[in-house]
Each structure stands twice: as C-alpha cells, then as structure tokens.
DSSP file (Angstrom, degrees, kcal/mol; ACC not computed):
  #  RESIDUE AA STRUCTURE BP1 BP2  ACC     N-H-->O    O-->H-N    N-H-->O    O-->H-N    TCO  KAPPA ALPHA  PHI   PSI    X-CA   Y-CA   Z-CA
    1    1 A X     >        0   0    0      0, 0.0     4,-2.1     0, 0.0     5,-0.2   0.000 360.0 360.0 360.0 -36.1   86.3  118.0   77.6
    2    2 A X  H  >  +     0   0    0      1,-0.2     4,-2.3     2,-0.2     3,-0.2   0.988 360.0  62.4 -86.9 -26.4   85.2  114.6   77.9
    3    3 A X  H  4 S+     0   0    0      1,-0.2     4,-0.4     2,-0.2     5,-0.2   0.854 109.6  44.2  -3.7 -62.2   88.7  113.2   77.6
    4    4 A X  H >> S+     0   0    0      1,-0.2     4,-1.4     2,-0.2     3,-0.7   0.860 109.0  60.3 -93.1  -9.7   89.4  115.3   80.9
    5    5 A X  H 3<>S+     0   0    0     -4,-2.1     5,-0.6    -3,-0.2    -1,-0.2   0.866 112.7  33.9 -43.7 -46.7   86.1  114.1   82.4
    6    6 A X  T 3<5S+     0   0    0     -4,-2.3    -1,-0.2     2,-0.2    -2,-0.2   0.245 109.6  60.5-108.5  34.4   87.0  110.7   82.3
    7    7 A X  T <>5S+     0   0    0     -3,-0.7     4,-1.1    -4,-0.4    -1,-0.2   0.500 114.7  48.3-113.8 -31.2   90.9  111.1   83.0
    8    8 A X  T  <5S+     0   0    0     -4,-1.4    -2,-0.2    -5,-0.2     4,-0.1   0.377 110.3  43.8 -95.3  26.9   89.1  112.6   86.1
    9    9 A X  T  >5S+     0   0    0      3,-0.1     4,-1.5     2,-0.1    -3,-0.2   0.194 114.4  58.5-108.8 -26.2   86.5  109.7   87.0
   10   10 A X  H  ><S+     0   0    0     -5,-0.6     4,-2.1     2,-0.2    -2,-0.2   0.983 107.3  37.1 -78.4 -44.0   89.3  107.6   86.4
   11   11 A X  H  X S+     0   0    0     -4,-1.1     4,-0.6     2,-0.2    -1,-0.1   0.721 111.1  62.1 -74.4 -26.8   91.7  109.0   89.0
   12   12 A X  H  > S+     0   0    0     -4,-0.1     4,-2.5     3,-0.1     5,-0.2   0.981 106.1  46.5 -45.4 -73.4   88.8  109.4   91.4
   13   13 A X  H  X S+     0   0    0     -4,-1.5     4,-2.2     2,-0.2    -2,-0.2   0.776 113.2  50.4 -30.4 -53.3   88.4  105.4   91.1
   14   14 A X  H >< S+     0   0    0     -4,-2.1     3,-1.6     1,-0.2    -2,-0.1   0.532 112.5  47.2 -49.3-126.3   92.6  104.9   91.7
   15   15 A X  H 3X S+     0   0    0     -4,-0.6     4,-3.1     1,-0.3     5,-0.2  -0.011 119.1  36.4 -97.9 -69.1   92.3  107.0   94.5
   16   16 A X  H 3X S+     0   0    0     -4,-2.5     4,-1.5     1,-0.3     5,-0.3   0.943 114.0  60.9 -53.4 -51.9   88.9  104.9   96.2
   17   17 A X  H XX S+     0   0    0     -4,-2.2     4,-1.1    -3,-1.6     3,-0.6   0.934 113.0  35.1 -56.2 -48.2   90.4  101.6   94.9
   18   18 A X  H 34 S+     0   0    0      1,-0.2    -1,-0.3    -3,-0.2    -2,-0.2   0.928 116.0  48.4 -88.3 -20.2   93.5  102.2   97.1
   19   19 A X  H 3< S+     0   0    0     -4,-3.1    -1,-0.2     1,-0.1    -2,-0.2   0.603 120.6  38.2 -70.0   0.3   92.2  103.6   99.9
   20   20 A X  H << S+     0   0    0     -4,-1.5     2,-0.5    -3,-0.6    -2,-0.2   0.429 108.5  55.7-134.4 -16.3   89.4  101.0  100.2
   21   21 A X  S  < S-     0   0    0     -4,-1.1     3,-0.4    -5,-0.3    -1,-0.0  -0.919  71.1-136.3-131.2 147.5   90.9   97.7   99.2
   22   22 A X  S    S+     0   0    0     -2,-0.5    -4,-0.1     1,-0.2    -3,-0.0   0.642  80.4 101.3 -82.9  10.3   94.3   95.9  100.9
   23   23 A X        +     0   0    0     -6,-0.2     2,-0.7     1,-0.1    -1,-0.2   0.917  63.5  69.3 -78.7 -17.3   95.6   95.0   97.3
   24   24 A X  S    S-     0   0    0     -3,-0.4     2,-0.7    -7,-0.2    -1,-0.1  -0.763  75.5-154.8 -79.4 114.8   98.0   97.6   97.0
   25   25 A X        -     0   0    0     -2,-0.7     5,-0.1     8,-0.3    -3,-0.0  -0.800  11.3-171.8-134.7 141.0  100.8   97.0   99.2
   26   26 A X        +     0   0    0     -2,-0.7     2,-0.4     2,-0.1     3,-0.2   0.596  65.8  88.8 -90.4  -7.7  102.8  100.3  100.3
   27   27 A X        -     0   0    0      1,-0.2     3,-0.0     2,-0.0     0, 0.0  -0.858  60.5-165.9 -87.7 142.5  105.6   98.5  102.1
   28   28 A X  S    S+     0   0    0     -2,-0.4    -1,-0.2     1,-0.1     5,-0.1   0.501  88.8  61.8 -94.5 -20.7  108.2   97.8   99.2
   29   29 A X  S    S+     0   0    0     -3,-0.2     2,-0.8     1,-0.1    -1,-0.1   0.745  75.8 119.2 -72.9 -16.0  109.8   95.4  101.8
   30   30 A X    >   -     0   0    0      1,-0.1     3,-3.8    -5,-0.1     4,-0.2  -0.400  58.7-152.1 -64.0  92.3  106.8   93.4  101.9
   31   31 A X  T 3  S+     0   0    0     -2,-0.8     4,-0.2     1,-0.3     3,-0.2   0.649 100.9  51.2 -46.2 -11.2  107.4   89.4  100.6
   32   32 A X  T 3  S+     0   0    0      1,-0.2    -1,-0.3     2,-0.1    23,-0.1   0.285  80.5  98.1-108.9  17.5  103.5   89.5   99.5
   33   33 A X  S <  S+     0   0    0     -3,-3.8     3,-0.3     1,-0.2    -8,-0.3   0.812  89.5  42.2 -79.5 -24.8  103.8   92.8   97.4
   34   34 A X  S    S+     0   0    0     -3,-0.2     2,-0.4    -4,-0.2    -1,-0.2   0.762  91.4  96.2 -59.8 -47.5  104.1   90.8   94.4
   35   35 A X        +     0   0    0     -4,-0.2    20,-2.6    20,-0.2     2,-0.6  -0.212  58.6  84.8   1.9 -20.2  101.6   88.2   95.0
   36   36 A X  B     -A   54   0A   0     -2,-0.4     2,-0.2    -3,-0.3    18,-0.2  -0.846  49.4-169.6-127.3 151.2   98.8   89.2   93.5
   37   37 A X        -     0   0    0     16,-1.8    16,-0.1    -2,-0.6     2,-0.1  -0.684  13.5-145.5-118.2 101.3   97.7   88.6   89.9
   38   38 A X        -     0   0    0     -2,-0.2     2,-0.6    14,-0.1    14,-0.2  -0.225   7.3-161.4-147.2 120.1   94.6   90.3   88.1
   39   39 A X  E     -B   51   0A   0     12,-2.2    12,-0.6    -2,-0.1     2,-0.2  -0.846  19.3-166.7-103.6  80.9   92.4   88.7   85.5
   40   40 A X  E     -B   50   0A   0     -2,-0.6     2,-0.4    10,-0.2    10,-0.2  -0.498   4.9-154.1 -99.8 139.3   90.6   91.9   83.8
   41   41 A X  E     -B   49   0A   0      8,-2.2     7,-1.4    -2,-0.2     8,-0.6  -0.838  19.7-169.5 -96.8 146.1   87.3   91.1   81.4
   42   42 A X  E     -B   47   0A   0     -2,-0.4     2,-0.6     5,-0.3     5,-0.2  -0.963  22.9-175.5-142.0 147.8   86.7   93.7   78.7
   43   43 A X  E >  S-B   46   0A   0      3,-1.7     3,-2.5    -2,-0.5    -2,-0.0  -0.986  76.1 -17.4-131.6 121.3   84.1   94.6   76.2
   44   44 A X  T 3  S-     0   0    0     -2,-0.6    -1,-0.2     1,-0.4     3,-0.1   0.893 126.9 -47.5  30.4  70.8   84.5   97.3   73.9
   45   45 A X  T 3  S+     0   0    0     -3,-0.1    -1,-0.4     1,-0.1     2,-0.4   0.212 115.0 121.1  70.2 -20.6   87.3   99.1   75.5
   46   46 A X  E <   -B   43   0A   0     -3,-2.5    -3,-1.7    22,-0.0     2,-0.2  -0.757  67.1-134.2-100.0 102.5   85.1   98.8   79.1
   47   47 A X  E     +B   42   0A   0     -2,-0.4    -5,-0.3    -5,-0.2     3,-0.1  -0.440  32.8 177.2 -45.9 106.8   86.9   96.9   82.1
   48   48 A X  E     -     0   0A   0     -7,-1.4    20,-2.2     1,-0.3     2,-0.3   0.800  62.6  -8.5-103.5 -16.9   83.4   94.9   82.7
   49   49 A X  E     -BC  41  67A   0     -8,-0.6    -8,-2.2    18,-0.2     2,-0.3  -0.968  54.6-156.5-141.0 173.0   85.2   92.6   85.8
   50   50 A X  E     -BC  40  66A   0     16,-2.4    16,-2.9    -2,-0.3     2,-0.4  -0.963   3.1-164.0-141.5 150.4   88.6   92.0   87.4
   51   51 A X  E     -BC  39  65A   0    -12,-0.6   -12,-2.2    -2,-0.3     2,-0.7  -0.988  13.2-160.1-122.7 150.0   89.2   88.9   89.2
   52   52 A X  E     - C   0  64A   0     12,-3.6    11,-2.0    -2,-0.4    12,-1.6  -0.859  11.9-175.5-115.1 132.0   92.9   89.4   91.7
   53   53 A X  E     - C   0  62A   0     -2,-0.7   -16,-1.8     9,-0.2     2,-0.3  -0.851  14.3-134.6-118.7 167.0   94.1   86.3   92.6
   54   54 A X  E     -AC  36  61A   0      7,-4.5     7,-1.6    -2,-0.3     2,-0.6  -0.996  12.1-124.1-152.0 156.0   97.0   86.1   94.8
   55   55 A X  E     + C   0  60A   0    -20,-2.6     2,-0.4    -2,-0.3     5,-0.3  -0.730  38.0 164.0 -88.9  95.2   99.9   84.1   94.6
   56   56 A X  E >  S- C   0  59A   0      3,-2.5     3,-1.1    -2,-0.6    -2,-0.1  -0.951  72.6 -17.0-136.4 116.2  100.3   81.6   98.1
   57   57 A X  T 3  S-     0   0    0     -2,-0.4    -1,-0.2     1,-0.2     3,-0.1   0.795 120.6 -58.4  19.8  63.4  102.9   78.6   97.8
   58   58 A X  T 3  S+     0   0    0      1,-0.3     2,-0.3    -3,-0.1    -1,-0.2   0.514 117.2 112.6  48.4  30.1  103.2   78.4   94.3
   59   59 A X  E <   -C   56   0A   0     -3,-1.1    -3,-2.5     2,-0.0     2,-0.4  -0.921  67.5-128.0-109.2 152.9   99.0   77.8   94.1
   60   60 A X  E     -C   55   0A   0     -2,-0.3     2,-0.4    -5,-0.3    -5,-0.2  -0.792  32.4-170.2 -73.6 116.7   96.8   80.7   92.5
   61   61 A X  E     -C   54   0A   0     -7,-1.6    -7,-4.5    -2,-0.4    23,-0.0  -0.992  27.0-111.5-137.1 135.2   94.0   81.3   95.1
   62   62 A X  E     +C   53   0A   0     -2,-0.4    -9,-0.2    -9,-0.2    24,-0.1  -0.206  44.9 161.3 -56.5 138.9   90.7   83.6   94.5
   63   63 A X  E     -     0   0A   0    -11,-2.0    21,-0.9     1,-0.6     2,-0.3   0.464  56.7  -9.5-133.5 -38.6   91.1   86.9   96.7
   64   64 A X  E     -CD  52  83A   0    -12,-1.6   -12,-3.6    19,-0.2    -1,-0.6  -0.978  48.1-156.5-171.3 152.6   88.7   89.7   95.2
   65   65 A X  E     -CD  51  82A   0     17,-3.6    17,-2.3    -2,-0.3     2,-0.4  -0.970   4.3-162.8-129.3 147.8   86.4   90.4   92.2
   66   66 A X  E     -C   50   0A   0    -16,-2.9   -16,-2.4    -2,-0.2     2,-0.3  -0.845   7.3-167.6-115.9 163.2   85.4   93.8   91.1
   67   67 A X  E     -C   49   0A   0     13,-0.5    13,-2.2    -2,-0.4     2,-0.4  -0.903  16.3-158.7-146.8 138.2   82.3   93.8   88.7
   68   68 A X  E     -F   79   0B   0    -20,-2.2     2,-0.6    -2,-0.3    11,-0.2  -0.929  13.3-165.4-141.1 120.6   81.7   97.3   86.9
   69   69 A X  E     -F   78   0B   0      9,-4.8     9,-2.7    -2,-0.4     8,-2.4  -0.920   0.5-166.6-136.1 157.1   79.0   99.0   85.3
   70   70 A X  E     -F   76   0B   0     -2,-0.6     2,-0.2     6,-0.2     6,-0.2  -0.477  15.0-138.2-110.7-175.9   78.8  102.0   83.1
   71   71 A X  E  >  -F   75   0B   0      4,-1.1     4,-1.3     2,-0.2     0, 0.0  -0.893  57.1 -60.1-131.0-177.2   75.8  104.0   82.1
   72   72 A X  T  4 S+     0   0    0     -2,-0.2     2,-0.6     1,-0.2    -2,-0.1   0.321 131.1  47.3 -40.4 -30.7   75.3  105.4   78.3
   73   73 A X  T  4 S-     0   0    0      2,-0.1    -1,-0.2     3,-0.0    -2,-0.2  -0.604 120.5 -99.5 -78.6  62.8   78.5  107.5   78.0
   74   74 A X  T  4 S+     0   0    0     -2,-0.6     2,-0.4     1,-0.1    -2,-0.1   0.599  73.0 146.2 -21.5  71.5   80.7  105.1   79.3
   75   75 A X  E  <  -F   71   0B   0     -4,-1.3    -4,-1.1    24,-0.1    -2,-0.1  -0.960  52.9-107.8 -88.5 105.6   81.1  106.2   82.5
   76   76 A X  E     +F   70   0B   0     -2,-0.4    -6,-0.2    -6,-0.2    -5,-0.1   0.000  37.6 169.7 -53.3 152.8   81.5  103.8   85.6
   77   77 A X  E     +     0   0B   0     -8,-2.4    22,-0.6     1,-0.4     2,-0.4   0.386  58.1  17.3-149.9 -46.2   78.6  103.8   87.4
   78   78 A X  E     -FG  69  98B   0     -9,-2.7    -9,-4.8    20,-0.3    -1,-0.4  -0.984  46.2-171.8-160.8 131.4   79.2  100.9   89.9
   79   79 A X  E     -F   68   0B   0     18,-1.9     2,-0.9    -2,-0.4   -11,-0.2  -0.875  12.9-166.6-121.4  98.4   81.9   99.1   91.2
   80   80 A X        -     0   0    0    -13,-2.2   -13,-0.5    -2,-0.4     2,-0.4  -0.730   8.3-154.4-116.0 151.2   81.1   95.9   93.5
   81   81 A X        -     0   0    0     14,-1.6    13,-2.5    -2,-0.9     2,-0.4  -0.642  11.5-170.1-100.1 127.7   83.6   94.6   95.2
   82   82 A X  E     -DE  65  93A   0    -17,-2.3   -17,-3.6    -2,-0.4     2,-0.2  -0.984  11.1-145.3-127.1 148.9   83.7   90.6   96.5
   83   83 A X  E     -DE  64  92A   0      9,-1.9     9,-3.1    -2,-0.4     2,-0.7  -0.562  23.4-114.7 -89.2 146.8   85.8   88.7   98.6
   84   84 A X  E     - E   0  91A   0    -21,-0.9     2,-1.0     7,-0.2     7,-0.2  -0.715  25.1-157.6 -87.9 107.8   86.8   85.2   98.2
   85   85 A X  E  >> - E   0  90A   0      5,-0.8     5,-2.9    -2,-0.7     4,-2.3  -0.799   7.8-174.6-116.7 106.1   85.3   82.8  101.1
   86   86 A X  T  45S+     0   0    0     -2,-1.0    -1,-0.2     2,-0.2     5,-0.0   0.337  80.5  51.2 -77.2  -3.7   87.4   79.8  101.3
   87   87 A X  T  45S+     0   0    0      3,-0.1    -1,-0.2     1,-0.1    -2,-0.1   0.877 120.9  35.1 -76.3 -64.6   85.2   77.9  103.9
   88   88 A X  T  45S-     0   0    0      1,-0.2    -2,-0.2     2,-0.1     3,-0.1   0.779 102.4-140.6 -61.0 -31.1   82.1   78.5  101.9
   89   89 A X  T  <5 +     0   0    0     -4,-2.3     2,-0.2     1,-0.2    -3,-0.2   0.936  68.5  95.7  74.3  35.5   84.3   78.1   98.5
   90   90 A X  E   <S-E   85   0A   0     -5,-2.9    -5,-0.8    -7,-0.0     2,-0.3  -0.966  85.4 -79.2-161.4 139.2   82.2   81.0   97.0
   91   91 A X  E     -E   84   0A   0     -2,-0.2     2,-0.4    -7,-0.2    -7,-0.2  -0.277  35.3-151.8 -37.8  95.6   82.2   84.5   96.4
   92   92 A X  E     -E   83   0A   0     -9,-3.1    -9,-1.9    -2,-0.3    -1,-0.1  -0.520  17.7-131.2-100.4 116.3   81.2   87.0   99.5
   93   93 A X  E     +E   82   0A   0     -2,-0.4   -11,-0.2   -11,-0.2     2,-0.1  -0.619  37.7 164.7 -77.0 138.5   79.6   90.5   98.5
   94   94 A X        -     0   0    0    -13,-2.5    19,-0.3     1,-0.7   -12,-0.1   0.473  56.2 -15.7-128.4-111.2   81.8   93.2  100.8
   95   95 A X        -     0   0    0     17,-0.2   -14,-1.6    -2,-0.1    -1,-0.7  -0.138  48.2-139.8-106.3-177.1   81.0   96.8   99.2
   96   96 A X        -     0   0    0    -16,-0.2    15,-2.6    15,-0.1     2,-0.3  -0.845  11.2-162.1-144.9 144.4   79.5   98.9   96.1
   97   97 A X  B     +H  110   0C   0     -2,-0.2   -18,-1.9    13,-0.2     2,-0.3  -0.945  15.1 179.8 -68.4 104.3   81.1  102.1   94.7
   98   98 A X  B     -G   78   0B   0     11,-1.2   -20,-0.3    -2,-0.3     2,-0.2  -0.949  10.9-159.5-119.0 174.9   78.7  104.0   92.5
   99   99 A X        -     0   0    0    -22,-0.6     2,-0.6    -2,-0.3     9,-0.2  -0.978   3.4-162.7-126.3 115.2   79.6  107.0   91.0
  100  100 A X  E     -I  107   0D   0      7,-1.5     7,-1.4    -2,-0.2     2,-0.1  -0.920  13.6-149.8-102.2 114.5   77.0  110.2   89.6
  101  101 A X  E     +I  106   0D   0     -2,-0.6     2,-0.3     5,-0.2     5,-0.2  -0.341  19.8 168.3 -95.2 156.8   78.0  112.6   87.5
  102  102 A X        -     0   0    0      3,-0.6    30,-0.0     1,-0.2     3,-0.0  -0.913  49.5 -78.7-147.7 170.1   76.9  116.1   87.0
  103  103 A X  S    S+     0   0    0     -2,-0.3    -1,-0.2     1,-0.2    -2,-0.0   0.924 125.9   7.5   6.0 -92.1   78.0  119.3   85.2
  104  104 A X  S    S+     0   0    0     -3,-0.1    28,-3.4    27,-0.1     2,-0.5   0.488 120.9  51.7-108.8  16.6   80.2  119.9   87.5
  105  105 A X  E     - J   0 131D   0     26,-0.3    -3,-0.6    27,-0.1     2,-0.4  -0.917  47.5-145.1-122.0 131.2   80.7  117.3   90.0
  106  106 A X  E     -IJ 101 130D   0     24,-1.9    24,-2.4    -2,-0.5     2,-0.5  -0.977  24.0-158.9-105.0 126.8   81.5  113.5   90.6
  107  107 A X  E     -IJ 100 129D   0     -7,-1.4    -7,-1.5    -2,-0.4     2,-0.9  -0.901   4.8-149.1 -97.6 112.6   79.8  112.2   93.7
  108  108 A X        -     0   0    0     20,-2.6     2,-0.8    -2,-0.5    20,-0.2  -0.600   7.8-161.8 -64.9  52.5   81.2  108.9   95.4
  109  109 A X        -     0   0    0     -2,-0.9   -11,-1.2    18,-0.2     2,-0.4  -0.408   1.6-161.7 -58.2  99.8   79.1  106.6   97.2
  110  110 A X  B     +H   97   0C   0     -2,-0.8    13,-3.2    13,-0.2     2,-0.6  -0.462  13.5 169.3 -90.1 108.6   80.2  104.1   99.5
  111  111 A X  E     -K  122   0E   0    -15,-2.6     2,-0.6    -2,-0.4    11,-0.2  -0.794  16.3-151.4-123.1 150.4   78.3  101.2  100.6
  112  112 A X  E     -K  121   0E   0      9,-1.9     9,-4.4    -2,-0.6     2,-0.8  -0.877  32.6-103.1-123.2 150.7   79.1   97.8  102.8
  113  113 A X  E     -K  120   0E   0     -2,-0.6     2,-1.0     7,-0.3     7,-0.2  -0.605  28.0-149.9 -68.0  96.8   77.5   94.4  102.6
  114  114 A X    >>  -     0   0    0      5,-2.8     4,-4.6    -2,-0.8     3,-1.1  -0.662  13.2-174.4 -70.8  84.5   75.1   94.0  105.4
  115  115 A X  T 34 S+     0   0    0     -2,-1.0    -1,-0.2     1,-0.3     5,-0.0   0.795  85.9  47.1 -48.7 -41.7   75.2   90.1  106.1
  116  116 A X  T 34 S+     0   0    0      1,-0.2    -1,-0.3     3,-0.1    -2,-0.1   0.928 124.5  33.0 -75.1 -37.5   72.3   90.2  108.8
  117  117 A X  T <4 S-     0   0    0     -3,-1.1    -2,-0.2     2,-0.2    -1,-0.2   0.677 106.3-129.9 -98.4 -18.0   70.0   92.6  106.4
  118  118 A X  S  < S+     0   0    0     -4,-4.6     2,-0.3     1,-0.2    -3,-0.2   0.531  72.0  74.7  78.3 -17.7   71.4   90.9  103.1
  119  119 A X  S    S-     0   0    0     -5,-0.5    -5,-2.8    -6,-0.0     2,-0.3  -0.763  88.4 -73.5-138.0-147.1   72.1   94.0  101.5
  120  120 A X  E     -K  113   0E   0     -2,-0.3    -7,-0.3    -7,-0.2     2,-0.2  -0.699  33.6-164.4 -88.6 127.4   74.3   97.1  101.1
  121  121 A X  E     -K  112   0E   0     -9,-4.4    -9,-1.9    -2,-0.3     2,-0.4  -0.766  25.8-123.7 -89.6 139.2   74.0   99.9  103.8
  122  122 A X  E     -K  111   0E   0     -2,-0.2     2,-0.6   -11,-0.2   -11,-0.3  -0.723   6.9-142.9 -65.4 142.8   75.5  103.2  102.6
  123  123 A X    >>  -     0   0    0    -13,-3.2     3,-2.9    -2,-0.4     4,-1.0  -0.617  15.7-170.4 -79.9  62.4   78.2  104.7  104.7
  124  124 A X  G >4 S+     0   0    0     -2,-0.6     3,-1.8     1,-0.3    -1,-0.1   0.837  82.0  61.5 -38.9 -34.4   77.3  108.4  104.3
  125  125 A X  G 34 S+     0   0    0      1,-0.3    -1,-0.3    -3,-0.1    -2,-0.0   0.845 102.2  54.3 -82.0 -11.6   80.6  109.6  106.0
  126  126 A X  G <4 S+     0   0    0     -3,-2.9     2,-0.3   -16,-0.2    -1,-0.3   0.498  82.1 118.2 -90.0  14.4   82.6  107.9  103.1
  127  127 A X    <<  -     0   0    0     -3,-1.8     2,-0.5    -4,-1.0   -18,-0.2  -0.619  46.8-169.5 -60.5 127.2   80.5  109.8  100.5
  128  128 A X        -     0   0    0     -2,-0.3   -20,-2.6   -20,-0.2     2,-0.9  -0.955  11.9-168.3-133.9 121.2   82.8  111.9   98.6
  129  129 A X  E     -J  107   0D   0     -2,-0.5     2,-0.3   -22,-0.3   -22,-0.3  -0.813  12.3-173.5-131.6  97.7   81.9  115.1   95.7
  130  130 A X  E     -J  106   0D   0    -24,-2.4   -24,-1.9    -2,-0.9     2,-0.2  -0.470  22.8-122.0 -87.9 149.0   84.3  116.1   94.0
  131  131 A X  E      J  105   0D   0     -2,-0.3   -26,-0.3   -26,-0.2   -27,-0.1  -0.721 360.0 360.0 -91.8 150.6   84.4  119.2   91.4
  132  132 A X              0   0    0    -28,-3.4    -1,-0.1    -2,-0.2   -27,-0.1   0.424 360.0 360.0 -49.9 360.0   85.4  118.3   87.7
C-alpha cells in the first residue's frame, strides 16, 4: 500500500514538475532539448536537491535548483524551486510545492515568490487534490 502511495506522490510531482518548470522541452526539433544537465544530492535513498544546469557554448551555466523536503515517512513535503540570476550572480527564490497527505488524498499547493512582500503567496487556483 505504501509502495502505491508513493508511486502515486511520485507521479503527482512528474506531472507538477512539467507543467510548472520550462526544463522539459516538448519540441523534439528543438537545438536546446539536450542542453540541460542535472546535479541530484541524495541522502538515504531521498533526492534532498537537484541543481539543472544548462549547456550554452560549450560553458555549464546555473539555470534552476529544486531543494526538497520530506516529513517522517519519507514523503515529499516541499519542493522549492530557484532560478539562477546572472546579474546578481545568486540564486532567486521563484515558487514552493508542498504536498499533504491524507487517507485518501494528496493535496498540491502552489506558491510564487513575492519580491515586493519577500515571501511566497499561494496561488489557490493552482491547488490541486487528488484521490490515492
């Protein structure tokens, strides 16, 4: 059972992660589909960051970082996402994914990085609850 719990919190993530980030790219024709390369951190079996780099006249340049946390059943619990800001030469917080479990449901929250307020607004209309 918990097997198919987290083979569906896991396919919930795929799903957010491509609809929500440009690093997947769906044209096959596309000279930058290759581009990117991914530096994943882990700790006991648990993706704890990814950093994507992307490939731009044969330099490695920082593009996005995901940072991930689970809570006691190693479930993801939060994914925040930053963008790489190449005036500033430093890491720019853009959204947070958490996820809540229940019985029978996984809930999706969606938030963006409010620059003026300094932190994360939710987006209520991208909240998403899904049945197990």
């Amino acid at each position: 059972m918990k097997t198919q719990n987290l083979f569906k919190a896991m396919l919930l993530l795929a799903m957010v992660f491509i609809a929500n980030t440009t690093v997947m790219v769906a044209n096959d024709n596309d000279p930058d589909k290759n581009n990117f390369i991914r530096n994943v951190e882990e700790v006991d079996g648990l993706i704890m960051s990814e950093t994507i780099f992307k490939m731009e006249s044969g330099m490695l340049t920082n593009y996005m970082k995901h940072t991930y946390k689970y809570d006691a059943d190693k479930q993801r619990i939060e994914d925040e996402i930053q963008k790489w800001n190449a005036v500033s030469n430093s890491w720019d917080n853009d959204m947070r994914l958490q996820y809540s479990y229940n019985d029978n449901s996984i809930t999706t929250e969606y938030y963006k990085w409010n620059k003026k307020k300094k932190t994360y607004v939710i987006v209520p209309e991208m909240t998403i609850t899904m049945d197990k």
